[in-house]
C-alpha positions in Angstrom: 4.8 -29.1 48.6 3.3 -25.4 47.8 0.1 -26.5 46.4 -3.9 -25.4 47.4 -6.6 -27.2 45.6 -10.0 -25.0 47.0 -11.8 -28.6 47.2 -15.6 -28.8 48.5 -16.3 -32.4 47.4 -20.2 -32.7 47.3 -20.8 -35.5 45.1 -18.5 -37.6 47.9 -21.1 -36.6 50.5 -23.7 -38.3 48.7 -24.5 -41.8 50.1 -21.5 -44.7 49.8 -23.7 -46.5 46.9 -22.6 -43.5 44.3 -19.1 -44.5 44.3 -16.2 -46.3 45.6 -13.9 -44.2 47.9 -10.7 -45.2 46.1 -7.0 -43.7 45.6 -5.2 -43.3 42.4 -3.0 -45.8 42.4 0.7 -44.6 42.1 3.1 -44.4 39.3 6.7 -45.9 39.0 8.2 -42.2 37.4 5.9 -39.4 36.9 7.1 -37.3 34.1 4.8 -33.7 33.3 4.2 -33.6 30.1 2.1 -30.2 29.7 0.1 -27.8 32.1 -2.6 -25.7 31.7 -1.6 -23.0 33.9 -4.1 -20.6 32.7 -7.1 -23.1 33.5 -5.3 -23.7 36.7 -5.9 -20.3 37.3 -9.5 -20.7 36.8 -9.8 -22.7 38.8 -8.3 -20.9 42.0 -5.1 -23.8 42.1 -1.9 -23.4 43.1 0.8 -25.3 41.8 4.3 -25.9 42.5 6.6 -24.5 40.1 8.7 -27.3 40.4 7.6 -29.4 37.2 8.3 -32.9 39.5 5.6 -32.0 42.0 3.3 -31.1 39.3 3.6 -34.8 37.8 3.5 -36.2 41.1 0.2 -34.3 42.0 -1.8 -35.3 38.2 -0.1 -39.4 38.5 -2.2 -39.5 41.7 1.3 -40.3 43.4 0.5 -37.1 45.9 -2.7 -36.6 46.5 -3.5 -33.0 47.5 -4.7 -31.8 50.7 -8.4 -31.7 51.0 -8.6 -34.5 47.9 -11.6 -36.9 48.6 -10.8 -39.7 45.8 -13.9 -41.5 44.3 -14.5 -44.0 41.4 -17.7 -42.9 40.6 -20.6 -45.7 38.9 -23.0 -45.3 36.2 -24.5 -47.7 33.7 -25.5 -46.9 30.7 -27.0 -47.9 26.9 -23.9 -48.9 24.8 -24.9 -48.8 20.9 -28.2 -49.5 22.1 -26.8 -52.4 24.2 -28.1 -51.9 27.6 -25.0 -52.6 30.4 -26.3 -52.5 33.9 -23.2 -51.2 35.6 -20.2 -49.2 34.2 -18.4 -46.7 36.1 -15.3 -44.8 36.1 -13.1 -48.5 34.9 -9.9 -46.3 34.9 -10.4 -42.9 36.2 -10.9 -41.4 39.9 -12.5 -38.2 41.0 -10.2 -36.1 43.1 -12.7 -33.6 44.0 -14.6 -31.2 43.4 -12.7 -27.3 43.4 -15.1 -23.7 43.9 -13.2 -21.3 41.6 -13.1 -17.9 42.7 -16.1 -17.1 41.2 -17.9 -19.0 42.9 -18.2 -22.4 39.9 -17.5 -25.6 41.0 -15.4 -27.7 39.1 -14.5 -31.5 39.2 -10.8 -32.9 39.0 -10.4 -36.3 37.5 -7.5 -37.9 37.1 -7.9 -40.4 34.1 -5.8 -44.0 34.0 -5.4 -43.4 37.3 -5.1 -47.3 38.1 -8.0 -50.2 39.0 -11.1 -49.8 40.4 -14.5 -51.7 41.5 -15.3 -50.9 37.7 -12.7 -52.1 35.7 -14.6 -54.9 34.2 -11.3 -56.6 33.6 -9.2 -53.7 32.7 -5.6 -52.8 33.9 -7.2 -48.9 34.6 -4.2 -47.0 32.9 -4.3 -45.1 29.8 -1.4 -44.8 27.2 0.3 -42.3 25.8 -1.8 -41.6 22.2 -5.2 -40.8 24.1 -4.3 -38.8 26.5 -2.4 -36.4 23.9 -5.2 -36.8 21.6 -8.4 -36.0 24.7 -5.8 -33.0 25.9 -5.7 -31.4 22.3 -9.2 -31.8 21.0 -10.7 -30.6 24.1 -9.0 -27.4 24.4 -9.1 -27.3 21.1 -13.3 -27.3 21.4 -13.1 -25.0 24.2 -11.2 -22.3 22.0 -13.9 -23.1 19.3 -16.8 -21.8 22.0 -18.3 -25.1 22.4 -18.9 -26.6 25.8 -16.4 -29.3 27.0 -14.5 -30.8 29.9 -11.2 -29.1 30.1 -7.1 -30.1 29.9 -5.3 -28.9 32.9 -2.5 -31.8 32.6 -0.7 -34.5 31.1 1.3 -36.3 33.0 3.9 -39.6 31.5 3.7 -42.6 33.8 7.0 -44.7 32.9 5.1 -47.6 32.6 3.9 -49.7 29.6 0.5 -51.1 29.3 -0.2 -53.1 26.7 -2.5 -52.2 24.0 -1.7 -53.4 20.6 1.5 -53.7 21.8 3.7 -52.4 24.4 2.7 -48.4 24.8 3.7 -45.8 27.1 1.6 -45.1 30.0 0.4 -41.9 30.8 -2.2 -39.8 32.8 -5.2 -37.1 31.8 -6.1 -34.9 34.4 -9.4 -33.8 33.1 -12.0 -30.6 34.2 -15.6 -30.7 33.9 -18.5 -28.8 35.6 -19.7 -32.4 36.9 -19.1 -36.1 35.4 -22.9 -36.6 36.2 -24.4 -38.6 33.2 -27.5 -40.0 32.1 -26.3 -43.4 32.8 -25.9 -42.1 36.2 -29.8 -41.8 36.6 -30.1 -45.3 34.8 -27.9 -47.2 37.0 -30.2 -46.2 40.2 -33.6 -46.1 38.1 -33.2 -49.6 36.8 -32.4 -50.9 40.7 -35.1 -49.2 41.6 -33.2 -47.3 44.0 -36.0 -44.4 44.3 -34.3 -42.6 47.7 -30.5 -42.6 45.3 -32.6 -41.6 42.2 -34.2 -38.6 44.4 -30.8 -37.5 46.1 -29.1 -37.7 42.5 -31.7 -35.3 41.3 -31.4 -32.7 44.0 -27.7 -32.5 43.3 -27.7 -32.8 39.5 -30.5 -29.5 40.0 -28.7 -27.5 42.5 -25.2 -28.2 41.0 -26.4 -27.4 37.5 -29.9 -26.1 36.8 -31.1 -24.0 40.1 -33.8 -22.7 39.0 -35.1 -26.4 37.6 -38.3 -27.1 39.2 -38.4 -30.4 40.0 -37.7 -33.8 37.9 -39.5 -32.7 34.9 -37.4 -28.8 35.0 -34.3 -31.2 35.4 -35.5 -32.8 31.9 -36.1 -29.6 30.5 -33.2 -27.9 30.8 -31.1 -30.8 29.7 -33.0 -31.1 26.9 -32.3 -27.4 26.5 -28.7 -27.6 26.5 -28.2 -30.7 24.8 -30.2 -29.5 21.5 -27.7 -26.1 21.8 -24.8 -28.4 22.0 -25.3 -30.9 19.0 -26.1 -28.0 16.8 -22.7 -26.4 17.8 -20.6 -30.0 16.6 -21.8 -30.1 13.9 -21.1 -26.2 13.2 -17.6 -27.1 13.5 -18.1 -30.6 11.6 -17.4 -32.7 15.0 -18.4 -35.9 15.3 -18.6 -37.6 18.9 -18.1 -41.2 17.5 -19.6 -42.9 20.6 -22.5 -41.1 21.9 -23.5 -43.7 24.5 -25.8 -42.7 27.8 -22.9 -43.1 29.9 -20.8 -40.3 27.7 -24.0 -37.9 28.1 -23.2 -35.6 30.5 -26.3 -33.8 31.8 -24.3 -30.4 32.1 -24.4 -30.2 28.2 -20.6 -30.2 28.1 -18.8 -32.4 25.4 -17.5 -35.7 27.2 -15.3 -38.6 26.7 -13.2 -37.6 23.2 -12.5 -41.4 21.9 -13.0 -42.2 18.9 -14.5 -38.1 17.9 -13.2 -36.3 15.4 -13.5 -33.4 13.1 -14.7 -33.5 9.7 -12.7 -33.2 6.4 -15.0 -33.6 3.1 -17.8 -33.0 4.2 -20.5 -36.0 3.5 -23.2 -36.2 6.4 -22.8 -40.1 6.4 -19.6 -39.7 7.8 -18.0 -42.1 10.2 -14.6 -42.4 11.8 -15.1 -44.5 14.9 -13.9 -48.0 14.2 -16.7 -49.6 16.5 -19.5 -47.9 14.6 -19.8 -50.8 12.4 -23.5 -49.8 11.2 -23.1 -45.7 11.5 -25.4 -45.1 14.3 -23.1 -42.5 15.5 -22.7 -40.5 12.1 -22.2 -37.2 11.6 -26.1 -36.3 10.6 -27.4 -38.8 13.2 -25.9 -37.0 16.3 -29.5 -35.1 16.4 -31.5 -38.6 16.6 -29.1 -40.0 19.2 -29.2 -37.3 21.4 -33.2 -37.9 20.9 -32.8 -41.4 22.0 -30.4 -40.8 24.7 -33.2 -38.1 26.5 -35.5 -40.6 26.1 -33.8 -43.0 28.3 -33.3 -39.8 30.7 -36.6 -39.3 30.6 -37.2 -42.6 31.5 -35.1 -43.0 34.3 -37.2 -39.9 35.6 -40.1 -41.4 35.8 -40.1 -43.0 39.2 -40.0 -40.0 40.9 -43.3 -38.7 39.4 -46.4 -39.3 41.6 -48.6 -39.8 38.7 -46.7 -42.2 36.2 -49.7 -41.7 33.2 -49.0 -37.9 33.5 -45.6 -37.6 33.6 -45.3 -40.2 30.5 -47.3 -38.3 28.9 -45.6 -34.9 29.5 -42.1 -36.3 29.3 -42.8 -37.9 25.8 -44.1 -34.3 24.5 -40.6 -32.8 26.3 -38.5 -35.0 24.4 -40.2 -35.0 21.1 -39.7 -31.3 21.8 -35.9 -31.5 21.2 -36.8 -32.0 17.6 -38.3 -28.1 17.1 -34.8 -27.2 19.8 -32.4 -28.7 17.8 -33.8 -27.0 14.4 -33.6 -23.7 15.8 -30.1 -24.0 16.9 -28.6 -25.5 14.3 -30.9 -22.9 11.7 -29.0 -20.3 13.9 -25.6 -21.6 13.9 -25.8 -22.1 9.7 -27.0 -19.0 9.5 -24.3 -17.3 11.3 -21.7 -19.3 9.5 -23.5 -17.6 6.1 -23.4 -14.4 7.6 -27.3 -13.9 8.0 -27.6 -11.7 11.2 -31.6 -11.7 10.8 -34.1 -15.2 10.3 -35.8 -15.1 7.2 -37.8 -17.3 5.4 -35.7 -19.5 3.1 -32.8 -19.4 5.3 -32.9 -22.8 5.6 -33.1 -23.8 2.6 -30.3 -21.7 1.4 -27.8 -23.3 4.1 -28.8 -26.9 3.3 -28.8 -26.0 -0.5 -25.0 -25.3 0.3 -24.5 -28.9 2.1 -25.8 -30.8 -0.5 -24.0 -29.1 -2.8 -20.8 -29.6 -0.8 -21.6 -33.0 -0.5 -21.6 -33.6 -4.1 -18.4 -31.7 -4.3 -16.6 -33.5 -1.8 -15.6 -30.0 -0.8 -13.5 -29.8 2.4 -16.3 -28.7 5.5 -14.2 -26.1 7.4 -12.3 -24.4 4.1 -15.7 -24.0 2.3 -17.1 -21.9 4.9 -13.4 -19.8 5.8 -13.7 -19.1 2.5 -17.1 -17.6 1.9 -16.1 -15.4 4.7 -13.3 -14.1 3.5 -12.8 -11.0 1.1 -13.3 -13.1 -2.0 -16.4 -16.0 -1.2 -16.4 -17.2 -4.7 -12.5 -18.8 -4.0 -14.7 -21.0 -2.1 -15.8 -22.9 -5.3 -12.0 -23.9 -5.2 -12.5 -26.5 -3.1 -15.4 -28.6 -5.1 -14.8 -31.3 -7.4 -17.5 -29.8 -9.3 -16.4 -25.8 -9.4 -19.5 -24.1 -11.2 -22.4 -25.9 -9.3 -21.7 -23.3 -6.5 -21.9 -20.8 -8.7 -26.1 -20.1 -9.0 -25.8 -20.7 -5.0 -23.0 -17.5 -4.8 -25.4 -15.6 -6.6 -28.3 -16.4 -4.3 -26.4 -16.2 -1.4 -25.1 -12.6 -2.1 -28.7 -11.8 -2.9 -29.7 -12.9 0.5 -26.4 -11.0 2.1 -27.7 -7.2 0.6 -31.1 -7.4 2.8 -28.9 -7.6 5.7 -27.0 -4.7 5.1 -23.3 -5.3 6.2 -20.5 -3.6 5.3 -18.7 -5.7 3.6 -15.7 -5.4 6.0 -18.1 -6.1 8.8 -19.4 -9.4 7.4 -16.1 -10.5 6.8 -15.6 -9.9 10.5 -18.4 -11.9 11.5 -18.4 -14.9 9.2 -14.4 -15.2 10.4 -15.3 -15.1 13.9 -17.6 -17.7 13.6 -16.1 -20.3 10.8 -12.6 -21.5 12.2 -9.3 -21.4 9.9 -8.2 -24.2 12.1 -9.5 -27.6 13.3 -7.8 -30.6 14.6 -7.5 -32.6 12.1 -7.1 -36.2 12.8 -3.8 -36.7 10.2 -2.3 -33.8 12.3 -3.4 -35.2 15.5 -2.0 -38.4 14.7 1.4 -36.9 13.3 1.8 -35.5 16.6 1.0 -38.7 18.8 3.4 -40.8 16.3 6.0 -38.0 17.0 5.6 -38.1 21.3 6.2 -42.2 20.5 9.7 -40.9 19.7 10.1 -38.5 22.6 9.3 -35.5 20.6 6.1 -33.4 22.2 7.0 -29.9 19.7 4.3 -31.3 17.2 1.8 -31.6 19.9 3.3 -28.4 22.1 2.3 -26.8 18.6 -0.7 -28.1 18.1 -2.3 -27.3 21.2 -1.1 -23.6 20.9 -2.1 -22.9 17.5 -5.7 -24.4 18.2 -5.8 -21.9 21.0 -6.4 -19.2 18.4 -8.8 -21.7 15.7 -10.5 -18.0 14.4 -7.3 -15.5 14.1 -4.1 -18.2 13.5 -1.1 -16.5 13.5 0.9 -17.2 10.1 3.2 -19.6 10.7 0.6 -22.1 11.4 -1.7 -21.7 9.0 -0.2 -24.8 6.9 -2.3 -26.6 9.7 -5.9 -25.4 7.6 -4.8 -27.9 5.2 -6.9 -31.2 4.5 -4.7 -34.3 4.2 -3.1 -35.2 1.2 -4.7 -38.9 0.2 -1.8 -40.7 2.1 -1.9 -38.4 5.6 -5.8 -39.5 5.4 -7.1 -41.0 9.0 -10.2 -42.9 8.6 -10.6 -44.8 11.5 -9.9 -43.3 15.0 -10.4 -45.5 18.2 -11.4 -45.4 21.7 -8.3 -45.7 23.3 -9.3 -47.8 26.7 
């Protein structure tokens, strides 16, 4: 088989009690359904052409040369819930790959059979999530926004059974590291100081170099996570099950289940059908990730010599997020308003627009393609209530002539910042319905047009369209 996977697997040289050393398990008729060859590329791969040995390679059937398979283990606060062990229940870790510049990047194969961690589970994934994890990832890394990756989907010819009898299939899933803040947890509440201590070394060298220490490890996660929050909710994403364990300390977006992208805009907003009491709302996502750091912090804390002191300092790091997040997000709205420069009132413009939105039950993404194109005031379109955007316009255009743009230029700007297109769950869920059937054009669409979400070429601009009241999805699930 012509395949070279670059592989220098240093989370599998870490001590046995990070993971169980474990093989995907192998499928009855691997069938490739799609293939990132450009990430593959990134990543220094090379694949077969031959579309048979590529399935073979993402089922786990044939394992590549230099593959060091792990199921790696976590815990992690569920809703709140604490669970004292977790782990990868249905995915294995085929290594870790050094692209040619020099990154390093883990494979993952995802229902990739049984492991240690299953808790009960049959380890394989269906069809619907795979599809849906392989479009809105891409889809979020085309948007700018960190993320784990696509680089395949593979069919399984199995069933597992779900609601009923679904077709099996296999997510072979990038990331920069599947380290997570339940990772820390699981050790910290076994008081396993020496695994705690070797788990922060790696986390710092793999990720955050010039960290110094435990408390430069909180810092910088801290860092990225207030950066990355204020970028979802740019683009009007919500996670829909931000649990510890789906907090990856790299500040990547991790584990798409029951996410998904905004259509009226309302900050309330909930999809997830687990998320009974809305912890996991859209406008909450800042106060979650608050809570999550906190239990970061806390897992932290054993490796401080002076326990008073670093309580101390860690509670002042976290409460810091607060001021983090603010100044993101202030930067992202005012880029999506075309504000170049911070002024006072900025803010107060941009959240004069939510609520207004909000009240309007305007659509989140069309409002703001709209005030950046030629024409803003086709924005007020979109509301149920027209003329309340109208003393905003003239406030906003106010605002827009201390900055100086040429008009062409702001236009420009505000485009390459607001998307045309999103993936919107009615249009994800078309295209998983359709794959049921055997056909994969919907989703071979979808996943190209979303490659260009700030300059879609015509013929898919019918995707910018919110759902019609029958195409609406309001609950999305996990998938497991």
């Amino acid at each position: 088989m012509n395949a070279h996977f670059p592989f220098d697997n240093s989370y599998a040289r870490l001590p046995d009690r990070f993971f169980t050393r474990q093989p995907p398990v192998p499928v009855e008729r691997p069938g490739l359904i799609a293939v990132n060859r450009a990430l593959a590329d990134r990543l220094g791969l090379t694949l077969p052409e031959d579309p048979d040995e590529i399935a073979a390679i993402f089922a786990g059937n044939a394992v590549p040369e230099g593959a060091e398979p792990i199921a790696q283990v976590y815990a992690g606060h569920q809703f709140g819930g604490w669970v004292p062990q977790l782990g990868d229940g249905r995915a294995v870790l085929l290594g870790e790959v050094v692209a040619p510049d020099g990154a390093r990047f883990d494979i993952q194969l995802k229902g990739a059979g049984r492991t240690p961690y299953s808790r009960m589970g049959d380890g394989r994934a269906w069809l619907g999530p795979v599809l849906r994890e392989y479009i809105l990832s891409e889809a979020m890394a085309a948007l700018g926004i960190p993320t784990t990756r696509a680089l395949a989907a593979v069919s399984t010819g199995e069933i597992v059974l779900r609601e009923g009898r679904m077709p099996g299939a296999v997510f072979a899933r990038v990331a920069s590291s599947h380290i997570r803040v339940g990772t820390f947890q699981y050790f910290a509440a076994r008081t396993d100081t020496e695994a705690l201590g070797a788990l922060t070394e790696h986390a710092i060298a793999r990720h955050y170099p010039d960290a110094d220490g435990p408390a430069g490890l909180l810092d910088r996660v801290i860092a990225a996570q207030a950066e990355l929050v204020a970028r979802w909710m740019g683009v009007g994403f919500i996670h829909g099950v931000m649990n510890t364990d789906n907090m990856a300390i790299s500040g990547e977006t991790i584990d798409y289940g029951p996410c998904a992208f905004l259509d009226t805009y309302h900050p309330g907003k909930v999809f997830s059908s687990i998320d009974h009491y809305g912890r996991y709302a859209y406008a909450n996502q800042p106060q979650i990730a608050v809570w999550n750091l906190a239990q970061l912090a806390t897992a932290l804390l054993p490796l401080m010599p002076d326990r008073d002191a670093a309580i101390e300092s860690f509670t002042e790091a976290v409460n810091g997020f607060a001021d983090r997040f603010d100044a993101a997000w202030h930067r992202v709205l005012r880029a999506k308003l075309g504000l170049a420069e911070e002024r006072e009132g900025d803010a107060a413009l941009a959240f004069e627009l939510l609520d207004i939105m909000a009240k309007g039950e305007a659509d989140f993404t069309n409002t703001f393609r709209a005030l950046s194109g030629a024409d803003p005031e086709a924005a007020a379109a979109g509301l149920r209530n027209p003329g309340a955007l109208t003393p905003w316009l003239a406030a906003w255009r106010a605002r827009l002539a201390q900055e100086g743009w040429d008009e062409a230029d702001r236009v420009a700007a505000m485009q390459a910042v607001n998307p045309a297109l999103i993936p919107r769950n009615h249009r994800v869920e078309e295209a998983i319905s359709a794959a049921l059937g055997d056909d994969f054009g919907p989703f071979e669409r979808l996943v190209n047009a979303f490659s260009r979400p700030f300059d879609p070429t015509g013929r898919d601009l019918d995707l910018a369209a919110p759902p019609a009241p029958g195409e609406q999805v309001t609950r999305t699930f996990c998938g497991t």
